[in-house]
N, C-alpha and C positions, 0 to 999 in steps of 0.2 A: 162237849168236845173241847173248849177251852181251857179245860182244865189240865188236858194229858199236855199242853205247851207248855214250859218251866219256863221259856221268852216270856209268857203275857201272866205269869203269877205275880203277884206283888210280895217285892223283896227277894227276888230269886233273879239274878242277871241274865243276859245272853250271852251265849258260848264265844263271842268276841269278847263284850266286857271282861268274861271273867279269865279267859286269854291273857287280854292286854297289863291287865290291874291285881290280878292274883286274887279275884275275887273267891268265898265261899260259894258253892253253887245253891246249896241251901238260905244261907240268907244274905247274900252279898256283902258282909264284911270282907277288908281286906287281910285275914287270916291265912289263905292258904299257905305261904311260904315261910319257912322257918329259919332260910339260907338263899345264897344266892338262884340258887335253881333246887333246893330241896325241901319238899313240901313239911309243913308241922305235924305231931300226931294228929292233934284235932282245933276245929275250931274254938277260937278262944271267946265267940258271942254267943252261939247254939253248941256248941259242943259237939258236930259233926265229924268226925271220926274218919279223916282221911286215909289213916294204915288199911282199913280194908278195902279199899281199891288197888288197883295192878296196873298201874302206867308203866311201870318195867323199863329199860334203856332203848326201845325200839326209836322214841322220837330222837337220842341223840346220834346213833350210825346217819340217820337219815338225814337229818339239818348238817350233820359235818360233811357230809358230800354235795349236797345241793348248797351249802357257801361258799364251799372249797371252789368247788364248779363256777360259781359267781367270780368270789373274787379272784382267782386264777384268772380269767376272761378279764376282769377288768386290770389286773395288772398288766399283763399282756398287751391289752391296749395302749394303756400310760406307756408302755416300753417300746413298743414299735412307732407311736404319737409325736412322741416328746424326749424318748431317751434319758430320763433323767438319773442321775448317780443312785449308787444301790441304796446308800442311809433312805433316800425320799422312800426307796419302797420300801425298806424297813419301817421307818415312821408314819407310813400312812394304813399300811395292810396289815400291820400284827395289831395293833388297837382297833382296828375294824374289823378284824374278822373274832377276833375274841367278843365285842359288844356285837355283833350278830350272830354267834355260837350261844351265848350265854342269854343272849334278849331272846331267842327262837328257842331255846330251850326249855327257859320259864315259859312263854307262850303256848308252845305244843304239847307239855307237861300238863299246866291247866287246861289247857282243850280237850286233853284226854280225859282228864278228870272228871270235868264236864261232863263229858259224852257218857261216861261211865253211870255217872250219875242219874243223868235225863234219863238213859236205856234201862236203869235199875241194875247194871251189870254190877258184878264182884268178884273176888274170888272164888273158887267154884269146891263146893264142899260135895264127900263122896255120904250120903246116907247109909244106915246099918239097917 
């Protein structure tokens, strides 16, 4: 029964690790990413073949509302707080919401890959 956990094989990360670090899920090099948030064909240590999986753009609608949602709420705050001149909330919320757009993207991007992986999912081919 240990065996169907891809957590407790040796060489193969947890779905956080490989989240956080752009790990392969096959053998934890840090391969996956070929751009800031776009994955490689394939692994450059095992040769794992990431094009045949289907992460698709569902994790980016979803993290650009739930930041927007955030940071919105915390601007909001600072402004009703402290009132400070619009440059501050220029200079503090567009490099912040860009490095939690882009950091949650890679994240969720690889967690799905992940998931993908561990479940043995893929593309779905029609038989003749």
């Amino acid at each position: 029964m240990s065996g169907d956990n891809p957590e407790t094989e040796t060489g193969q990360p947890s779905i956080g690790q490989a989240a956080l670090f752009g790990l392969c899920p096959n053998c934890g090099a840090r391969s996956l990413f070929d751009g800031l948030a776009e994955f490689a064909s394939k692994c450059s240590k095992c040769g794992l073949d990431f094009s045949k999986f289907n992460v698709g753009d569902g994790p980016a609608g979803f993290l650009t509302l739930i930041i927007g949602a955030f940071i919105v709420g915390l601007a909001l705050w600072l402004e009703v707080s402290l009132s400070p001149p619009f440059w501050v909330h220029a200079l503090i919320w567009i490099p912040l919401t860009m490095m939690c757009v882009f950091g949650g993207l890679r994240a969720a991007k690889a967690a799905l890959l992940f998931s993908e992986y561990s479940q043995n999912a893929g593309e779905g081919t029609i038989k003749k």
